[in-house]
MDAnalysis code that builds the backbone (N, CA, C; Angstrom):
import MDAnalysis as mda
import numpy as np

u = mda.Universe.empty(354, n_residues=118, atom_resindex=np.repeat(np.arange(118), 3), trajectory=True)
u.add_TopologyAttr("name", ["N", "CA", "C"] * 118)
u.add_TopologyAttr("resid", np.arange(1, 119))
u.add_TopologyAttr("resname", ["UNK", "UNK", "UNK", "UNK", "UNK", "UNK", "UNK", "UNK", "UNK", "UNK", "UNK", "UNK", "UNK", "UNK", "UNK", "UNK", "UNK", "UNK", "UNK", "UNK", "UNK", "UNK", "UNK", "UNK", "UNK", "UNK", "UNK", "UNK", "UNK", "UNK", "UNK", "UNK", "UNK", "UNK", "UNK", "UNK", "UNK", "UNK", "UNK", "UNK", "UNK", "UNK", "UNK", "UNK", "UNK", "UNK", "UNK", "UNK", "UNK", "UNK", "UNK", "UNK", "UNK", "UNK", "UNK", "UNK", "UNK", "UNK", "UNK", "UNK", "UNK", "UNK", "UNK", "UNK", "UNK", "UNK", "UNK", "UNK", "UNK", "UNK", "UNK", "UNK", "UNK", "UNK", "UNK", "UNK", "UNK", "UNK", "UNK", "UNK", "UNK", "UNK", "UNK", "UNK", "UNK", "UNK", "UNK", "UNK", "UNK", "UNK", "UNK", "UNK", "UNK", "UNK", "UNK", "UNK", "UNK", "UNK", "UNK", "UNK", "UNK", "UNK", "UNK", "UNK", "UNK", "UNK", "UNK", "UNK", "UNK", "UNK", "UNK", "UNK", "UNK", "UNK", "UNK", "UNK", "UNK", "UNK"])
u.atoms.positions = np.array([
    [169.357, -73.558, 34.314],
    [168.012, -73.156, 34.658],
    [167.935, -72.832, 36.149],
    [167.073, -71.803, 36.488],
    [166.999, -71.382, 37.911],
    [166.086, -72.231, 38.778],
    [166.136, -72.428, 39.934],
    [165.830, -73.494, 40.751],
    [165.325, -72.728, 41.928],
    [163.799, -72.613, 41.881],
    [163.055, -72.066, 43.087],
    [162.718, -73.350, 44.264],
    [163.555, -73.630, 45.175],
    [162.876, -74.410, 46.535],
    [161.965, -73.600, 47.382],
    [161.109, -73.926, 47.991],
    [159.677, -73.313, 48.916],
    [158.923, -74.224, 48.885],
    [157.697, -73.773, 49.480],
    [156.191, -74.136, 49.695],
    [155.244, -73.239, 48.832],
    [153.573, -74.001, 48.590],
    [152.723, -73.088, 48.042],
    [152.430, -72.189, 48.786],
    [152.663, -72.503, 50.115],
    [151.860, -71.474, 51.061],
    [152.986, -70.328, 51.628],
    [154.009, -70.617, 50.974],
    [154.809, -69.287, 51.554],
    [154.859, -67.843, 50.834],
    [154.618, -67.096, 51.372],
    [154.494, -65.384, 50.951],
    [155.715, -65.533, 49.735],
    [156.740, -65.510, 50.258],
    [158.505, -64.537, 49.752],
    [158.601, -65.673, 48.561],
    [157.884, -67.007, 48.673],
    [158.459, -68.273, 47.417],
    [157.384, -68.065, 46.201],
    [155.981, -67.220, 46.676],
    [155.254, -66.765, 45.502],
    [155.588, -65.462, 44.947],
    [156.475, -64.409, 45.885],
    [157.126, -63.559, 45.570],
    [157.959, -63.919, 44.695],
    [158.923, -65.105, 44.596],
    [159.991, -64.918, 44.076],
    [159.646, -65.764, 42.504],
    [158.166, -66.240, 43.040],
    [157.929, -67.147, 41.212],
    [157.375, -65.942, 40.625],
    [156.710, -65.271, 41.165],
    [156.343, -64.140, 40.386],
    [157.312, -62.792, 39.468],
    [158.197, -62.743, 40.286],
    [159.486, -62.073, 40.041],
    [160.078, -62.279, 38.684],
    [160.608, -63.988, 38.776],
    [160.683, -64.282, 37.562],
    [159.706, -64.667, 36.488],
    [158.896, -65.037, 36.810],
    [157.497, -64.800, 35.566],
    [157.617, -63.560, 35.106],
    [157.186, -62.448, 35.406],
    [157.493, -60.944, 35.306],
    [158.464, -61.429, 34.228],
    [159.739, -61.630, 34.714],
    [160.771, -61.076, 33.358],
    [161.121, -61.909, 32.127],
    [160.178, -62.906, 32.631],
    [160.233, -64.139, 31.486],
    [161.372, -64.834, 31.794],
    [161.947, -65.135, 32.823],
    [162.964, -66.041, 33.190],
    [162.543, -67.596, 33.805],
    [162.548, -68.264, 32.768],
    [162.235, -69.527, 33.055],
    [162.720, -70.461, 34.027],
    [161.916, -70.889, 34.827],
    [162.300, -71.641, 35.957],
    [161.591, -72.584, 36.743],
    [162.336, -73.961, 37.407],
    [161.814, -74.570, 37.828],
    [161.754, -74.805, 39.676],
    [160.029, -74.905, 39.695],
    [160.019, -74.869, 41.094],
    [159.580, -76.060, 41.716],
    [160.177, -76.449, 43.233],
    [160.138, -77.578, 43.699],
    [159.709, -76.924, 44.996],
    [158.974, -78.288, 45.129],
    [157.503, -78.031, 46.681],
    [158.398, -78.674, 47.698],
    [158.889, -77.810, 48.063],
    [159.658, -78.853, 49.308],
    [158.544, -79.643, 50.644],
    [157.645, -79.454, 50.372],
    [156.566, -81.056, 51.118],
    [156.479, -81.955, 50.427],
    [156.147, -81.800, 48.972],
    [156.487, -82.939, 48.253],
    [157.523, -83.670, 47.912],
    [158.892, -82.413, 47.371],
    [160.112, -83.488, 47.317],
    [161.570, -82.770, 48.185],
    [161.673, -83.445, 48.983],
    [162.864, -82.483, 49.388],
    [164.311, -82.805, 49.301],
    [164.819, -81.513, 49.238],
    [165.745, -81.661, 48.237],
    [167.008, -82.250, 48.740],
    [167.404, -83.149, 47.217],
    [168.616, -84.137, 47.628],
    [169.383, -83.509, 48.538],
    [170.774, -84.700, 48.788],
    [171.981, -84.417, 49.797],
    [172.800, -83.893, 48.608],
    [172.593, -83.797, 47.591],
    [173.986, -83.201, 46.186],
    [173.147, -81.876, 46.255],
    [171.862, -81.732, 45.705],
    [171.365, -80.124, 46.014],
    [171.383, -79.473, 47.037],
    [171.468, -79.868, 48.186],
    [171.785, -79.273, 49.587],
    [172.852, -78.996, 49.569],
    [174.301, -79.480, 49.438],
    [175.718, -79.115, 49.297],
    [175.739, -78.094, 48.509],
    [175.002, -78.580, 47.422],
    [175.547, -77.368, 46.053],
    [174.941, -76.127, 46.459],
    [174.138, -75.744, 47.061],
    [173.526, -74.634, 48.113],
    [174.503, -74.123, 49.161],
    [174.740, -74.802, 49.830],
    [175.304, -74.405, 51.067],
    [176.636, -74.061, 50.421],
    [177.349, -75.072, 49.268],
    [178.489, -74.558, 48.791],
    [178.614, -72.770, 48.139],
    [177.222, -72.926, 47.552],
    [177.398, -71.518, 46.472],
    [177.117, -70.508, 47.791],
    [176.768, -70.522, 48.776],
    [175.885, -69.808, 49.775],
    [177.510, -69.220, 50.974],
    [178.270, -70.049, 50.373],
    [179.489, -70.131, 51.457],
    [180.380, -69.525, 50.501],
    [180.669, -69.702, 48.965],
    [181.181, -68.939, 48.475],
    [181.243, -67.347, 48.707],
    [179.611, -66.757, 48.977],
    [179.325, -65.997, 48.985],
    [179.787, -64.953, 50.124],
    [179.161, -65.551, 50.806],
    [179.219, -65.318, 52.693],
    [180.827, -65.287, 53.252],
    [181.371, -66.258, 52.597],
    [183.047, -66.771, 52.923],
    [183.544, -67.586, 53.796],
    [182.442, -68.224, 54.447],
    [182.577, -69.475, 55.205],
    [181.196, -70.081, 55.455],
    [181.400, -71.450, 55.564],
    [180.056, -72.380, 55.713],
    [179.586, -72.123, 56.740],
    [179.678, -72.046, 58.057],
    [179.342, -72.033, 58.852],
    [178.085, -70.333, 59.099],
    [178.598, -69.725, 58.095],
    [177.816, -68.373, 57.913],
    [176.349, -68.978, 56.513],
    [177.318, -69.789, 55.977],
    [175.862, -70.033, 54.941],
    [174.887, -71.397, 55.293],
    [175.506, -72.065, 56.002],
    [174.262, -72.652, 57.225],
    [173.336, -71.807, 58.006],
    [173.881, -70.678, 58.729],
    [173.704, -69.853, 59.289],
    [172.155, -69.299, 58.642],
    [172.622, -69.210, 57.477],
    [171.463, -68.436, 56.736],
    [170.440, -69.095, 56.155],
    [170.521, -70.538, 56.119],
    [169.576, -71.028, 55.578],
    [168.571, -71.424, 56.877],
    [169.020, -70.952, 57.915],
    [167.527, -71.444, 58.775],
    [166.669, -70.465, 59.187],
    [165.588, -70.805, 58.945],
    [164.498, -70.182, 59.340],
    [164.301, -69.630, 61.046],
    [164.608, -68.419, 61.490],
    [164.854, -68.467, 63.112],
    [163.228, -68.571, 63.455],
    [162.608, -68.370, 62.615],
    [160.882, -67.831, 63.174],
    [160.317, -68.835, 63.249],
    [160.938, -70.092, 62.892],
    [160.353, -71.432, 63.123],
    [159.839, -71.856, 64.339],
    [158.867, -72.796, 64.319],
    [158.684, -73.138, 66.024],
    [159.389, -73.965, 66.557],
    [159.776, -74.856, 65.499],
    [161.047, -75.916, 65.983],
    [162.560, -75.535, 66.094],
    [162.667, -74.156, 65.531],
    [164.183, -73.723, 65.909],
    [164.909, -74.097, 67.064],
    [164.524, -74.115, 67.766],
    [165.252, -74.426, 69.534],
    [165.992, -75.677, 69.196],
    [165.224, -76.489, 68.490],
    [166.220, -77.885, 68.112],
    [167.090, -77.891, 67.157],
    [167.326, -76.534, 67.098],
    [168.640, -76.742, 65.914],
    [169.804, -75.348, 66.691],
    [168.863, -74.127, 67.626],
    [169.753, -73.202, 67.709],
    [170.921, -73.852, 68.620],
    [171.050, -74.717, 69.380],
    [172.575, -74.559, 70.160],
    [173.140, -75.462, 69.306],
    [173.051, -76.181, 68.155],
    [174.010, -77.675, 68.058],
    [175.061, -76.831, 67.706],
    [176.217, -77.513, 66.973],
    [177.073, -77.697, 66.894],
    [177.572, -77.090, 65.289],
    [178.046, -76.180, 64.712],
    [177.848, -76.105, 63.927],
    [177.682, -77.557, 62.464],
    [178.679, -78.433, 62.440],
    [179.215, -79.310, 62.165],
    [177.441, -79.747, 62.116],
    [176.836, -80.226, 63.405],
    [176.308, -80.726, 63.170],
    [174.596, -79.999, 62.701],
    [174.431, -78.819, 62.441],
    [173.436, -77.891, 62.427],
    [173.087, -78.428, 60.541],
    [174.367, -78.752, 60.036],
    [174.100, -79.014, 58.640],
    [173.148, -80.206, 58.505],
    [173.293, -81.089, 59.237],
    [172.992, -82.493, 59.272],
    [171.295, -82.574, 59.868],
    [171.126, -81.450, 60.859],
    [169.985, -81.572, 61.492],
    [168.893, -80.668, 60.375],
    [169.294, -79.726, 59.900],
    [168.989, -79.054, 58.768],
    [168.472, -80.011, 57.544],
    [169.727, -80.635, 57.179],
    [169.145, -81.872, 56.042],
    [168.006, -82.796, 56.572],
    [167.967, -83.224, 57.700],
    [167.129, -84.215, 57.872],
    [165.526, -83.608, 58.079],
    [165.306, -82.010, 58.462],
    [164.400, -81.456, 58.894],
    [164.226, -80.091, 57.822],
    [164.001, -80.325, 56.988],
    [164.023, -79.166, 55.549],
    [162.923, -78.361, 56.072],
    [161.833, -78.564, 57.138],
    [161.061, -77.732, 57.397],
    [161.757, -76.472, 58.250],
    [162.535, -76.495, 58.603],
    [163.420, -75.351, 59.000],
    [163.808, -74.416, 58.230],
    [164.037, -74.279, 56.823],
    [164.671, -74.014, 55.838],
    [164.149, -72.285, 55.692],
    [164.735, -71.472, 55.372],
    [164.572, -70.208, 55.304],
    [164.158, -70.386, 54.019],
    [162.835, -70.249, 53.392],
    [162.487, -70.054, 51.927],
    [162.517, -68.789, 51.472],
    [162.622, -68.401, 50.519],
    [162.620, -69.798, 49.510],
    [164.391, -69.632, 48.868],
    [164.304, -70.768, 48.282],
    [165.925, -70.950, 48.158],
    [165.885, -71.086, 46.405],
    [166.542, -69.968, 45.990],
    [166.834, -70.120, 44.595],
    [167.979, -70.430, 43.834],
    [168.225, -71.060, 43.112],
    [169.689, -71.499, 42.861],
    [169.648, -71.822, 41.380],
    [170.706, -71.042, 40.790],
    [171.455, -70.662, 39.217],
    [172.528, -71.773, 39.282],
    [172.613, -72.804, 38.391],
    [173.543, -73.459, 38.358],
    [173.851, -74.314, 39.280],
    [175.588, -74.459, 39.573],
    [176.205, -74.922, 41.202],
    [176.430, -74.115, 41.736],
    [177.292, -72.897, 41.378],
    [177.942, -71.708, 42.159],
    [177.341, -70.756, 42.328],
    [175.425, -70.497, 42.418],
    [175.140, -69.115, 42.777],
    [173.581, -69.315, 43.406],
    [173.333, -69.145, 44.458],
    [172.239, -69.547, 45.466],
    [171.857, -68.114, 45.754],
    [170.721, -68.016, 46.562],
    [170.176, -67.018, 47.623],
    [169.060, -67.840, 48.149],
    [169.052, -67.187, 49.306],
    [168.273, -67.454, 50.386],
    [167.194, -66.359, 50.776],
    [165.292, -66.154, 50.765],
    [165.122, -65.542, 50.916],
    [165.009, -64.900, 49.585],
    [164.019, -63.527, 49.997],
    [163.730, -62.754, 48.647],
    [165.400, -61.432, 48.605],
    [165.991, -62.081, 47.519],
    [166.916, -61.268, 47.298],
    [167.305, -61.257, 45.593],
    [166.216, -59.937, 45.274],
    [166.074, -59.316, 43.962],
    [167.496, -58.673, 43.521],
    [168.723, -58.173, 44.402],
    [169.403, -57.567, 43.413],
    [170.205, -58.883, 43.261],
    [170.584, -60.125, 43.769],
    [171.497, -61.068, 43.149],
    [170.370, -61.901, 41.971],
    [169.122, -61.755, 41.863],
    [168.937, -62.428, 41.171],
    [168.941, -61.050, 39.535],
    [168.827, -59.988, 39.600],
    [169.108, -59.260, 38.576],
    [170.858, -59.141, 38.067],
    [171.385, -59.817, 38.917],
    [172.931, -60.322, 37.907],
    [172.832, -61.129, 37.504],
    [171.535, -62.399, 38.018],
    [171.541, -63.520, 37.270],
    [171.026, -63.386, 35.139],
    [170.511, -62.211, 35.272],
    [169.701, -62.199, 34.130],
    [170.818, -62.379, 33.301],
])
């Protein structure tokens, strides 16, 4: 089952429930103010996200939000440690984060990987 992470109030995470409503692709969405998401769903993200990309350090890369106001506290660390500051501060998070399985994520509204998902 597909796995929408966001907020209610974000533009691109009502974009992307709508998307799949549209095609009748059933899916479950999680409010990241209310629950945010485990340290096994965060890996399995960053893992499928690094598959993709071809190194972690590029699919960290992508999961942060630069337009944030708190970015400054995450742009110089370390990569190593950008994962860690990321987990602890999910409000950074580039929404919305959709994820097929373990091995297939996106970040952001990105309609043509989710039309291979069909």
């Amino acid at each position: 089952m597909i796995q929408i992470f966001g907020t209610t109030k974000s533009f691109d995470t009502k974009k992307a429930q709508m998307w799949f409503k549209e095609r009748r692709i059933p899916f479950q969405f999680i409010d990241l103010k209310e629950k945010e998401m485990s340290a096994g769903e965060f890996e399995s993200v960053i893992f499928a996200l690094a598959k993709q990309a071809g190194c972690k350090a590029d699919a960290i890369e992508s999961l942060i939000d630069k337009k944030n106001k708190d970015y400054a506290s995450i742009a110089y660390l370390d990569d190593a440690d950008k994962a860690d500051k990321l987990f602890e501060n999910q409000k950074l998070l580039n929404l919305p984060i959709c994820r097929n399985g373990k091995d297939m994520a996106t970040v952001g509204l990105d309609i043509k990987a989710w039309e291979r998902w069909k």
